[in-house]
DOKOL-612704 format. One record per residue (C-alpha): x, y, z; residue in three letters. Coordinates in steps of 0.02 Angstrom, whole numbers. Example, Ala and Ser with C-alpha at 12.3 -4.5 7.8 and 13.67 -1.06 7.14 Angstrom:
2
+--------+--------+--------+--------+
:      X :      Y :      Z : residu :
+--------+--------+--------+--------+
:    615 :   -225 :    390 :    ALA :
:    684 :    -53 :    357 :    SER :
+--------+--------+--------+--------+
end
This chain:
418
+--------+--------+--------+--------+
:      X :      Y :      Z : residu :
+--------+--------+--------+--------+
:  -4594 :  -4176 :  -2201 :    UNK :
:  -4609 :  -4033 :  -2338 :    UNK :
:  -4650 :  -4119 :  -2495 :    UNK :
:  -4764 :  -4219 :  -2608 :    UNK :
:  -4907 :  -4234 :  -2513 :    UNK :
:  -4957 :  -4045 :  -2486 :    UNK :
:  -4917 :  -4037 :  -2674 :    UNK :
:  -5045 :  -4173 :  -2739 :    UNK :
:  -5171 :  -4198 :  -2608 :    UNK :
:  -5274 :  -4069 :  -2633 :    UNK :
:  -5344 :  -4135 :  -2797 :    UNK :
:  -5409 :  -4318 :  -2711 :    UNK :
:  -5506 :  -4232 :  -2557 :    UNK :
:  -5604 :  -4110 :  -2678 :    UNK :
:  -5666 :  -4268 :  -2777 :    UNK :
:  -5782 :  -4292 :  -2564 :    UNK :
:  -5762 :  -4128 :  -2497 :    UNK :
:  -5835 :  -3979 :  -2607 :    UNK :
:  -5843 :  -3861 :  -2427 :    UNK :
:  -5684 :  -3734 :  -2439 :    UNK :
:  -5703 :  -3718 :  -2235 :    UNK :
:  -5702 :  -3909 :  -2232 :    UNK :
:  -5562 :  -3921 :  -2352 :    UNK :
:  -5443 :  -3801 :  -2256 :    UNK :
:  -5513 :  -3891 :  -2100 :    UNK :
:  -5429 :  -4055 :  -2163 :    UNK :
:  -5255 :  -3964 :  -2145 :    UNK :
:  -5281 :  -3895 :  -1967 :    UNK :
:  -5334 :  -4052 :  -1881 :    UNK :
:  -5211 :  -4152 :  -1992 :    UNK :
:  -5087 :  -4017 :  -1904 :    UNK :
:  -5163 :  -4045 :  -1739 :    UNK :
:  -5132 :  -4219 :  -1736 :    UNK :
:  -4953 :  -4220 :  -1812 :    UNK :
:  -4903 :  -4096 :  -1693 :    UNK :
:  -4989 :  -4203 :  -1535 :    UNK :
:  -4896 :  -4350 :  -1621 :    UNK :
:  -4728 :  -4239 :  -1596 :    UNK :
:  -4753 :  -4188 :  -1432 :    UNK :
:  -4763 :  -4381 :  -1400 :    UNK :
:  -4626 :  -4459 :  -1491 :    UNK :
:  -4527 :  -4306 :  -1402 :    UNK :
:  -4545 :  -4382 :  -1238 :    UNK :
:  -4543 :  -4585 :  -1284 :    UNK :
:  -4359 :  -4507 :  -1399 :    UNK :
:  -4310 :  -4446 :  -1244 :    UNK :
:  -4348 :  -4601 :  -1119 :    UNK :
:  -4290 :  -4719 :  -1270 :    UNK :
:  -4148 :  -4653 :  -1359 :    UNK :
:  -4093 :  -4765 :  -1494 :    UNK :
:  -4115 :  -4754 :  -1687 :    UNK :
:  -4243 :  -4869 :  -1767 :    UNK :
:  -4405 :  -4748 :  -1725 :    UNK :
:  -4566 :  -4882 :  -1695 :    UNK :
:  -4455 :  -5028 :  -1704 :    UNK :
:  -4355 :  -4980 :  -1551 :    UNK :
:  -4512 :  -4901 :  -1471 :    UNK :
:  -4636 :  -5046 :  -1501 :    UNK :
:  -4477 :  -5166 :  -1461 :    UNK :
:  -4463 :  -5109 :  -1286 :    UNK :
:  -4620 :  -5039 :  -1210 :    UNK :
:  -4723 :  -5204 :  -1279 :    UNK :
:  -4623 :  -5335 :  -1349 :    UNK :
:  -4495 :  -5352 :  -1489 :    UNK :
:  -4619 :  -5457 :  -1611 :    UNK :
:  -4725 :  -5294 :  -1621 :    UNK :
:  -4551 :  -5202 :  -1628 :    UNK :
:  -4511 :  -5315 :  -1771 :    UNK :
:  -4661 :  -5297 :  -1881 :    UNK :
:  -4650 :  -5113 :  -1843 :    UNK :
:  -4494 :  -5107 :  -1932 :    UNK :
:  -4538 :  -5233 :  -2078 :    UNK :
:  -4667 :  -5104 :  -2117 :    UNK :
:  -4552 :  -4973 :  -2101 :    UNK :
:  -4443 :  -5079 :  -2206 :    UNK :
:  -4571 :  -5135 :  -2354 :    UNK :
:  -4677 :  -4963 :  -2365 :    UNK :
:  -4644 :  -4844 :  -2226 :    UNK :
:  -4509 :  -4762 :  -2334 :    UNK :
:  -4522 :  -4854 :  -2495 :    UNK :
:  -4689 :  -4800 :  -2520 :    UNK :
:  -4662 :  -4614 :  -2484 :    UNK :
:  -4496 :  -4622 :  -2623 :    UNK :
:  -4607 :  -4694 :  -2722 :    UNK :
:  -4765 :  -4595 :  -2709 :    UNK :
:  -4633 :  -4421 :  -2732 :    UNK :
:  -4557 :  -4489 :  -2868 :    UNK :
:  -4733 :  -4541 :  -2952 :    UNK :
:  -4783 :  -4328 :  -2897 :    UNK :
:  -4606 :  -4273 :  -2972 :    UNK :
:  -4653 :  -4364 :  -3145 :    UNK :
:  -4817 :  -4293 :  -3166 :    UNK :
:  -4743 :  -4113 :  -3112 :    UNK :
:  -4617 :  -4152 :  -3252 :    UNK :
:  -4748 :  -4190 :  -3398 :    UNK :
:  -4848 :  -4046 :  -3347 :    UNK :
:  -4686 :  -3964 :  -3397 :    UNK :
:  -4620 :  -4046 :  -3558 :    UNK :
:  -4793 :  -4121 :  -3593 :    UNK :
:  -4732 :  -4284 :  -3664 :    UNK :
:  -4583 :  -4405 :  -3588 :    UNK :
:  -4630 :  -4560 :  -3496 :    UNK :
:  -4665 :  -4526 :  -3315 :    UNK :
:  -4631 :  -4700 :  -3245 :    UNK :
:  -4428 :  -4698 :  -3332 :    UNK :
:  -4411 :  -4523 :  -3261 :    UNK :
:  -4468 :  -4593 :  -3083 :    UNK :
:  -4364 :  -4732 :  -3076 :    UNK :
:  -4195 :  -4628 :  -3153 :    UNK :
:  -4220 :  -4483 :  -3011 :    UNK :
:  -4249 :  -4637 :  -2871 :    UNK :
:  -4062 :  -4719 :  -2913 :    UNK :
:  -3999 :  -4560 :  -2948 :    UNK :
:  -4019 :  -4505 :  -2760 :    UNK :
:  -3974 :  -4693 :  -2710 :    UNK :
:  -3830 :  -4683 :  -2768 :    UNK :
:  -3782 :  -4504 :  -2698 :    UNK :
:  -3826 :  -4579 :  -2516 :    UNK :
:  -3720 :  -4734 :  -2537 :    UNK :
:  -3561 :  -4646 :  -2525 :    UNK :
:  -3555 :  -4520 :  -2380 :    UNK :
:  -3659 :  -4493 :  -2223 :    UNK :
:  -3598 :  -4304 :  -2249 :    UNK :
:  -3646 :  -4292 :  -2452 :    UNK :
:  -3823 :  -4356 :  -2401 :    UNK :
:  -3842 :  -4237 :  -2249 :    UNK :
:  -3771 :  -4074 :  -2331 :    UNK :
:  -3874 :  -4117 :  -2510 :    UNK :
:  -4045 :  -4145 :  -2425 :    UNK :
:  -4003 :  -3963 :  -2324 :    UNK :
:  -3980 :  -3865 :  -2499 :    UNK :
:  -4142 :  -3941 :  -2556 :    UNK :
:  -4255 :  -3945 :  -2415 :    UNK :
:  -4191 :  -3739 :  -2394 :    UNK :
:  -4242 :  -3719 :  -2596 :    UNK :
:  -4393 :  -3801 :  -2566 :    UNK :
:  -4453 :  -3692 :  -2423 :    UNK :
:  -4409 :  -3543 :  -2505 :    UNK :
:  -4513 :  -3572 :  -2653 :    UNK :
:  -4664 :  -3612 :  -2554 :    UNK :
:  -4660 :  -3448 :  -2471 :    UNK :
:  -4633 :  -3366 :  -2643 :    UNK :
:  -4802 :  -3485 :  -2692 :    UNK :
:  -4889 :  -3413 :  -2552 :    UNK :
:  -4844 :  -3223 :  -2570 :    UNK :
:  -4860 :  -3214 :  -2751 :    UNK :
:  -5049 :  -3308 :  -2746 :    UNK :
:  -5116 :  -3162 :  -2619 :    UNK :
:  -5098 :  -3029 :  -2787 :    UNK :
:  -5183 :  -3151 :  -2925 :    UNK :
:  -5330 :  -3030 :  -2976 :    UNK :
:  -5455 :  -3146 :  -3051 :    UNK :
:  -5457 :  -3242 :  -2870 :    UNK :
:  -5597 :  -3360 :  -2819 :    UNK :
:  -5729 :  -3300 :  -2696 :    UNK :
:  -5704 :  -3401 :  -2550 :    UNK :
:  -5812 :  -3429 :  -2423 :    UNK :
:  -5742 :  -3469 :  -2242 :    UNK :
:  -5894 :  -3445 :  -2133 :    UNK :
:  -5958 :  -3623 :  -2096 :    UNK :
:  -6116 :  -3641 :  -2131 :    UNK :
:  -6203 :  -3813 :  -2053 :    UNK :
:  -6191 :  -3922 :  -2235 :    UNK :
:  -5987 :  -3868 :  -2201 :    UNK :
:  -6001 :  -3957 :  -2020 :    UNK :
:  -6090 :  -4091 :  -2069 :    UNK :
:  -5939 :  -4125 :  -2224 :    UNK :
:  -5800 :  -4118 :  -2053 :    UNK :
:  -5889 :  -4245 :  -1968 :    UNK :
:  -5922 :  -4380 :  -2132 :    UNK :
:  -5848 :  -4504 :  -2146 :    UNK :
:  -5758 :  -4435 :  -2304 :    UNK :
:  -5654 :  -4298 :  -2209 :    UNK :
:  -5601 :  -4447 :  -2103 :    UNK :
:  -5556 :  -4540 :  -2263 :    UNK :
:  -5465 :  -4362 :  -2323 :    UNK :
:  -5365 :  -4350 :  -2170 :    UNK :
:  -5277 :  -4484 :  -2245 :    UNK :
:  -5195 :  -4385 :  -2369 :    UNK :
:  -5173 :  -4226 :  -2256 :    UNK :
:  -5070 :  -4367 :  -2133 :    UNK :
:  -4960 :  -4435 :  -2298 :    UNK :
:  -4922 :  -4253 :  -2306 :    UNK :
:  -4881 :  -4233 :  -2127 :    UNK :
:  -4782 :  -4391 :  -2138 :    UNK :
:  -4616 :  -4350 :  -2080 :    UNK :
:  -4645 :  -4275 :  -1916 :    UNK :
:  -4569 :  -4414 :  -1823 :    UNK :
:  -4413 :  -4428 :  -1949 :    UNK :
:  -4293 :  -4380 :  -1813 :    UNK :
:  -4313 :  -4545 :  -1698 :    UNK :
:  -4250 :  -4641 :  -1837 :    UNK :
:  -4069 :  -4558 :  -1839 :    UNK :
:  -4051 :  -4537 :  -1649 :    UNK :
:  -3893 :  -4595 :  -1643 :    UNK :
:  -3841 :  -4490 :  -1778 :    UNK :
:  -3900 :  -4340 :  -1683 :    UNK :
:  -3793 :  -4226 :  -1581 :    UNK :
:  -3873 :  -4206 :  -1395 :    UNK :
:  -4024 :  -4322 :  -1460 :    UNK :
:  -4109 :  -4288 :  -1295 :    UNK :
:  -4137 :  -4083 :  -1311 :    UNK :
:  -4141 :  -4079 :  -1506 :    UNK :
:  -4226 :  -4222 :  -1537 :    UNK :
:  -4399 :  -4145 :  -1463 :    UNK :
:  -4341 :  -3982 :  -1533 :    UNK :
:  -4330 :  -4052 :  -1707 :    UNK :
:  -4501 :  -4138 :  -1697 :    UNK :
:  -4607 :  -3980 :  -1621 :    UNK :
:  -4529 :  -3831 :  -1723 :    UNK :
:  -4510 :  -3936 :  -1883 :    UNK :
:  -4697 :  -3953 :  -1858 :    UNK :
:  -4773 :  -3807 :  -1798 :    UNK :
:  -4692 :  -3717 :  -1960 :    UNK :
:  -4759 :  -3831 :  -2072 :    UNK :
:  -4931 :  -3832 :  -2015 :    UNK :
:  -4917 :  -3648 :  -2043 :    UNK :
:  -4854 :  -3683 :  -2211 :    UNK :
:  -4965 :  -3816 :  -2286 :    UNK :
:  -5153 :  -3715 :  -2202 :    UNK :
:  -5065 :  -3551 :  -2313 :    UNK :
:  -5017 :  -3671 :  -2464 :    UNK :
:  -5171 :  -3758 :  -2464 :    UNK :
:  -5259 :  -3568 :  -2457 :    UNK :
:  -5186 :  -3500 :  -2600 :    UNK :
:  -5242 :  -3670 :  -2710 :    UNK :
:  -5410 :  -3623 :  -2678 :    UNK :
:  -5390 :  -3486 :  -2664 :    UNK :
:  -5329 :  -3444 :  -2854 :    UNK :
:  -5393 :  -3597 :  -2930 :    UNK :
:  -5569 :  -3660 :  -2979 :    UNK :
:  -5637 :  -3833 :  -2872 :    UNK :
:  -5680 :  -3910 :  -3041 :    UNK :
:  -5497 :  -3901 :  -3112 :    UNK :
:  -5410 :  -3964 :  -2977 :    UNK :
:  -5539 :  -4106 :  -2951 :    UNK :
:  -5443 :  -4283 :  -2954 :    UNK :
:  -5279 :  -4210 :  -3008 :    UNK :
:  -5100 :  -4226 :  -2934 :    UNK :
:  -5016 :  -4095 :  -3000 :    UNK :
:  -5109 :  -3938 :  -2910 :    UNK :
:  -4973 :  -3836 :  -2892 :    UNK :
:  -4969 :  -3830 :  -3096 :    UNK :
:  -5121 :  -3786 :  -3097 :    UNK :
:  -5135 :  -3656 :  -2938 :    UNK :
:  -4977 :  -3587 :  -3031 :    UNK :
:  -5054 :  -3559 :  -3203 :    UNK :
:  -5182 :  -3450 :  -3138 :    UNK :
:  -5056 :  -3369 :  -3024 :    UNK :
:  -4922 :  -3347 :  -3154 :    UNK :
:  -5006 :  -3379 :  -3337 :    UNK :
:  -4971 :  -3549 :  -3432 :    UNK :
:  -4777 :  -3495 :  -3435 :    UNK :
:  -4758 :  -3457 :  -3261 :    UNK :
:  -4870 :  -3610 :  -3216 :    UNK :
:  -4754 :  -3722 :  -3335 :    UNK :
:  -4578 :  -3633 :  -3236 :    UNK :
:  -4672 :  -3682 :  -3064 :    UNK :
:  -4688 :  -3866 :  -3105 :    UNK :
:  -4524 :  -3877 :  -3162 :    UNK :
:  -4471 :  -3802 :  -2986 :    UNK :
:  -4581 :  -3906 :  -2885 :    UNK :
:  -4504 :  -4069 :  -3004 :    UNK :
:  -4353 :  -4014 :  -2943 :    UNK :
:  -4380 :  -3964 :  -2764 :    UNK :
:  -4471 :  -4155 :  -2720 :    UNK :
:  -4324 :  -4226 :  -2740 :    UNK :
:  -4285 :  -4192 :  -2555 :    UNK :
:  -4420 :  -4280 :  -2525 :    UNK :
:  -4341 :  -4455 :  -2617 :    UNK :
:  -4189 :  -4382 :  -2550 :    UNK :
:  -4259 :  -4401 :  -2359 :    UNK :
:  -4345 :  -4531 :  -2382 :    UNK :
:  -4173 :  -4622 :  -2468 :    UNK :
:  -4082 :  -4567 :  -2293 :    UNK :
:  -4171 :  -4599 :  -2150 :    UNK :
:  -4281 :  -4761 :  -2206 :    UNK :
:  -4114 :  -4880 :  -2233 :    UNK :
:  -4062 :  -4815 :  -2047 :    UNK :
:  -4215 :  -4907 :  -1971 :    UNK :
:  -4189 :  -5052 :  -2078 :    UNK :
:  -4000 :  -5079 :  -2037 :    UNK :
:  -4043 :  -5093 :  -1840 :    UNK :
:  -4153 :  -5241 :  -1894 :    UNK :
:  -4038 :  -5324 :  -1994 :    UNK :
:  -3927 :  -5287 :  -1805 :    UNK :
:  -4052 :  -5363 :  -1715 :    UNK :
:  -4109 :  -5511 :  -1819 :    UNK :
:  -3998 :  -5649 :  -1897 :    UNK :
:  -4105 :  -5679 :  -2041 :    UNK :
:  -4092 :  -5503 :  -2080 :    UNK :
:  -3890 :  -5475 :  -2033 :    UNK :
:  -3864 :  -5435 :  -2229 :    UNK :
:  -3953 :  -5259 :  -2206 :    UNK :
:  -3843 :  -5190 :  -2065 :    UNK :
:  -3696 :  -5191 :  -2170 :    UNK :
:  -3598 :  -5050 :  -2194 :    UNK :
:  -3484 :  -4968 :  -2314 :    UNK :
:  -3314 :  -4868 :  -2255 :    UNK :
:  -3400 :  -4722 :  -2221 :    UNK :
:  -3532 :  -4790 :  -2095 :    UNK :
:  -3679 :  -4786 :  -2244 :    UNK :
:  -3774 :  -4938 :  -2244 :    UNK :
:  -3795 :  -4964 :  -2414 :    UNK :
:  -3866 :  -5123 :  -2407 :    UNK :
:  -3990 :  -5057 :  -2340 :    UNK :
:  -4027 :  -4906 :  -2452 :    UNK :
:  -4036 :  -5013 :  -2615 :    UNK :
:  -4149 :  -5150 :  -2547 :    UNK :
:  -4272 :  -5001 :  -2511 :    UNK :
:  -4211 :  -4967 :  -2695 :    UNK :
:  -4274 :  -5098 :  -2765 :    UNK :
:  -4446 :  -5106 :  -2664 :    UNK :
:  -4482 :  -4937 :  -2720 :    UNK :
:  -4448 :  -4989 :  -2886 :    UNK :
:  -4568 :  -5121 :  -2893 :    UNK :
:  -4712 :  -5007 :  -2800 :    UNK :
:  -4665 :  -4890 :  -2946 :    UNK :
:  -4717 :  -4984 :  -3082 :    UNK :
:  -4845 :  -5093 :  -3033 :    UNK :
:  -4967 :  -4960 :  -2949 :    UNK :
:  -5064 :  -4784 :  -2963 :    UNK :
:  -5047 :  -4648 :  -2835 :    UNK :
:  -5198 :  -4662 :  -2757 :    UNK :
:  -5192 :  -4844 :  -2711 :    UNK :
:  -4999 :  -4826 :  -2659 :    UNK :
:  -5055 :  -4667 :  -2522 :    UNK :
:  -5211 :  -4754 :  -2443 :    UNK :
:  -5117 :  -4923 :  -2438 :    UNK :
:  -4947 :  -4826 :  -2346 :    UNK :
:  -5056 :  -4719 :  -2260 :    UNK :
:  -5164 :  -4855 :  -2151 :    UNK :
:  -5018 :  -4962 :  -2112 :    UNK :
:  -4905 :  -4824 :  -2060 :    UNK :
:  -5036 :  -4734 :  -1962 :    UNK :
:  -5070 :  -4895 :  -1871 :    UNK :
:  -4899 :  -4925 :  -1787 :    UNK :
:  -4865 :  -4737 :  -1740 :    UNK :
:  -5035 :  -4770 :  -1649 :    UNK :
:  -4958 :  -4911 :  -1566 :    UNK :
:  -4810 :  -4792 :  -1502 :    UNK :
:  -4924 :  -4651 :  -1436 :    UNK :
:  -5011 :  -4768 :  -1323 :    UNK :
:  -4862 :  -4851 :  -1281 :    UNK :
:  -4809 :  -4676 :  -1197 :    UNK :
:  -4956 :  -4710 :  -1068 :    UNK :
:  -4885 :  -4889 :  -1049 :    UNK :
:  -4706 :  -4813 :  -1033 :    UNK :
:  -4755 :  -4696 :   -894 :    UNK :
:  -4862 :  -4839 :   -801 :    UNK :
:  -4727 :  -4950 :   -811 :    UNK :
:  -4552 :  -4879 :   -805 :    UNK :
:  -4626 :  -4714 :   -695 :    UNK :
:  -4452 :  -4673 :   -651 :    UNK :
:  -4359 :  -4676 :   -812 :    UNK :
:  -4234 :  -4543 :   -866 :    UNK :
:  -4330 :  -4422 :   -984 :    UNK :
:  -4256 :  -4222 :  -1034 :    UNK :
:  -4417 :  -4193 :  -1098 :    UNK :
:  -4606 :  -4225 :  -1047 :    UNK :
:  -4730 :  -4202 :  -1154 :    UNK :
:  -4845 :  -4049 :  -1156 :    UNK :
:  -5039 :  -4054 :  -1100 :    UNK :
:  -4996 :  -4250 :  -1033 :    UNK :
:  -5116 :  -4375 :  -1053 :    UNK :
:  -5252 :  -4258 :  -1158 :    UNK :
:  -5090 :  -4222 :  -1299 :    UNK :
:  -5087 :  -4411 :  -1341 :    UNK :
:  -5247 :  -4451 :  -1305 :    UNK :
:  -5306 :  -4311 :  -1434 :    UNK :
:  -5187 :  -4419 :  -1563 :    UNK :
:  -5257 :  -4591 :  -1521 :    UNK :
:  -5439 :  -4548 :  -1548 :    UNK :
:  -5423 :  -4451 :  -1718 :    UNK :
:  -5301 :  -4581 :  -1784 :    UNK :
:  -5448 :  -4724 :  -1704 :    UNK :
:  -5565 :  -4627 :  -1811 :    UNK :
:  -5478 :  -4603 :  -1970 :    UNK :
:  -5436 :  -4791 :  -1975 :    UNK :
:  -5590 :  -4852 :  -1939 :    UNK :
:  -5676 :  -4769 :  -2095 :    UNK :
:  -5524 :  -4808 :  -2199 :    UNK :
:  -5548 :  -4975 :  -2165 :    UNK :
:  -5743 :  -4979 :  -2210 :    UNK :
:  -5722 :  -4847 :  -2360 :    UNK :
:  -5563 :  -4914 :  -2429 :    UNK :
:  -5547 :  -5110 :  -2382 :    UNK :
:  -5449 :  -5175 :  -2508 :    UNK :
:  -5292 :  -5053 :  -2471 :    UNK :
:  -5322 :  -5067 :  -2271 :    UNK :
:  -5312 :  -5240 :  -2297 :    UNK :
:  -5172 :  -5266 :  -2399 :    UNK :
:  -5081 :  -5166 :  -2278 :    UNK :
:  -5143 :  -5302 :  -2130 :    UNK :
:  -5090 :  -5438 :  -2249 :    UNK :
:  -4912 :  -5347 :  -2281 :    UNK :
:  -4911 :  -5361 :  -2056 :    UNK :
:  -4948 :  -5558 :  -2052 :    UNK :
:  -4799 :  -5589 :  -2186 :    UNK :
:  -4688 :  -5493 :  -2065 :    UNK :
:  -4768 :  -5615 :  -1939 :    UNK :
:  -4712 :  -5755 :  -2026 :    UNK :
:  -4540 :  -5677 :  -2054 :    UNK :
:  -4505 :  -5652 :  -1872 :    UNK :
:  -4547 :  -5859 :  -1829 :    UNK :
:  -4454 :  -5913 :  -1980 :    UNK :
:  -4311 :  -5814 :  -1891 :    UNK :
:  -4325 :  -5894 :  -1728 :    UNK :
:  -4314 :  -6043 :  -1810 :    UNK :
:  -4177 :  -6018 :  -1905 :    UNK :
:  -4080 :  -5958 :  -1720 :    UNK :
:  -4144 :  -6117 :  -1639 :    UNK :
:  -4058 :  -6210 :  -1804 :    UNK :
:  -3883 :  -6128 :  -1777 :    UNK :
:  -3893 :  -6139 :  -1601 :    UNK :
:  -3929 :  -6323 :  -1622 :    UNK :
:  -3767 :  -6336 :  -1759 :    UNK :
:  -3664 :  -6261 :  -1626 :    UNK :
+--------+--------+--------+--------+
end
């Protein structure tokens, strides 16, 4: 969850949101809703437990077409887009450093890189993205303490006044909350590796609450000390904030050390991204003839397969796009179906009342309802404000569509051969 979004989305919500209450606002009902969405997919993990996250969810509480184009999406941008977009963060990070190289090349060496260290060992990949994830932590905390003594600091003012109320309620802090839920994204990673998961049913919802509330904590304190030691104006449109937070924390050395870290420390991001995304796809290519190539599997139990088809998608996002366009366009489409799941826990409930669950979800039904409606609402303006994205990401839906009949056809064809 820790990684390039609480590093570069800063920079695009200033260009809307000038209020420092509504800024810092963003990241507590960004957290509010990624924490209902844990409490959630605690309780459908528990009643459901099977790798494949929204594809196994949607699969079995509606039907297995919506399953299925959960996990196409899942498959085309869920996790290639995130790689992407961290890789894309990592490069920028990198020039702020050197100040020349080409950002793209770096991108796409750190993405097969990382490929190929998760094609080899289920235990390399686990114990690697540990070491990093720890690293990265560690260094944000340092961020944080080390910002609170800067002592040229900016003057902020947290007492909303009614122009700061009026900036949570426009429809550009919807907009914004896309970003603050790219940075959130993550929250749910442990329903994709169930089955990879030692007594899924208690750590599962452990994983998903804790892993949570601490980085809610982490980004609203992060996201402090940018503003906190760095002007509005220079952060304004930027990705690399923590550069520039940094330089005023540290001086243009320090600042240049800092964004060498952070280059360094979102590669757990790739990394996690590079782990958990092929696990989803490989229970498609289980479930689906047309798709049997993904599940395969190497002597270790690695579907690589798997791992360098997301490869090569996140290749292709990488060098045909900008950052902007690659977070709004992720962001709608993978808010949409872990919409779909929350509500399906209402379904699930109605439905199957008697199902085996460890775990039921606190503050039941206003905990997912408090999920559905912000999601509702952050959708619907990012659909008005940002159409071309939104509906690239409905188009990207209606080619999984098509994939899914093509399938049954091509099952009807072998059934006839037979």
């Amino acid at each position: 969850m820790v990684g390039t979004g609480v590093f570069t989305s800063l920079g695009f919500q200033i260009v809307d949101i000038k209020s420092v209450f509504a800024l810092l606002m963003l990241w507590v009902v960004g957290g509010v809703v990624a924490l209902c969405g844990a409490l959630s997919y605690g309780e459908l993990a528990s009643k459901l437990p099977r790798s494949g996250g929204e594809y196994h969810f949607l699969s079995k509480i509606y039907h297995p077409i919506l399953g299925f184009l959960a996990g196409w999406v899942s498959f085309l941008v869920a996790f290639s887009a995130p790689t992407a977009l961290a890789a894309m963060a990592m490069a920028s990070y990198s020039y702020a450093f050197f100040g020349f190289g080409n950002e793209i090349i770096l991108a796409l060496i750190i993405v097969v890189i990382i490929s190929v260290i998760h094609s080899f060992h289920i235990r390399l990949g686990g114990g690697f993205q540990r070491v990093v994830t720890f690293l990265k932590i560690a260094l944000i905390i340092f961020f944080i303490a080390s910002g609170f003594f800067v002592a040229d600091h900016q003057n902020l003012h947290l007492t909303p006044t009614v122009n700061d109320w009026d900036q949570v309620f426009s429809g550009a802090f919807a907009v914004s909350l896309i970003f603050v839920s790219y940075a959130f994204s993550g929250w749910n990673a442990s329903v994709y590796i169930i089955d990879e998961i030692r007594d899924p049913g208690r750590n599962i919802p452990r994983s998903l609450i804790l892993g949570t509330v601490v980085v809610i904590f982490l980004y609203f304190l992060l996201n402090y000390i940018f503003l906190y030691t760095s002007p509005m104006e220079e952060m304004e449109g930027k990705i690399e904030i923590g550069f520039v937070s940094a330089s005023y924390i540290f001086g243009e050395q320090g600042g240049r050390l800092m964004a060498l870290l952070i280059t360094l420390l979102l590669v757990s991001t790739v990394s996690a991204m590079i782990w958990i995304g092929p696990r989803v796809t490989m229970v498609m290519g289980e479930d689906y003839a047309i798709l049997r190539f993904l599940s395969r599997k190497n002597k270790h139990n690695v579907p690589v397969v798997a791992i360098w088809v997301q490869t090569a998608i996140t290749i292709v996002l990488i060098v045909s796009s900008t950052f902007e366009k690659v977070l709004i366009y992720a962001g709608f489409i993978m808010n949409l179906f872990t919409l779909l799941s929350v509500i399906g826990l209402f379904i699930l409930r109605v439905k199957h009342p008697n199902l085996p669950s460890t775990y039921k979800v606190t503050g039941y039904p206003l905990t997912p309802l408090i999920f559905i409606l912000l999601s509702l609402w952050t959708l619907t303006y990012l659909l008005l404000d940002r159409p071309l994205e939104s509906i690239l990401g409905l188009l990207t839906v209606f080619l999984g569509l098509i994939i899914f009949y093509i399938n049954k056809m091509y099952i009807a064809k072998i059934r006839k051969v037979k």
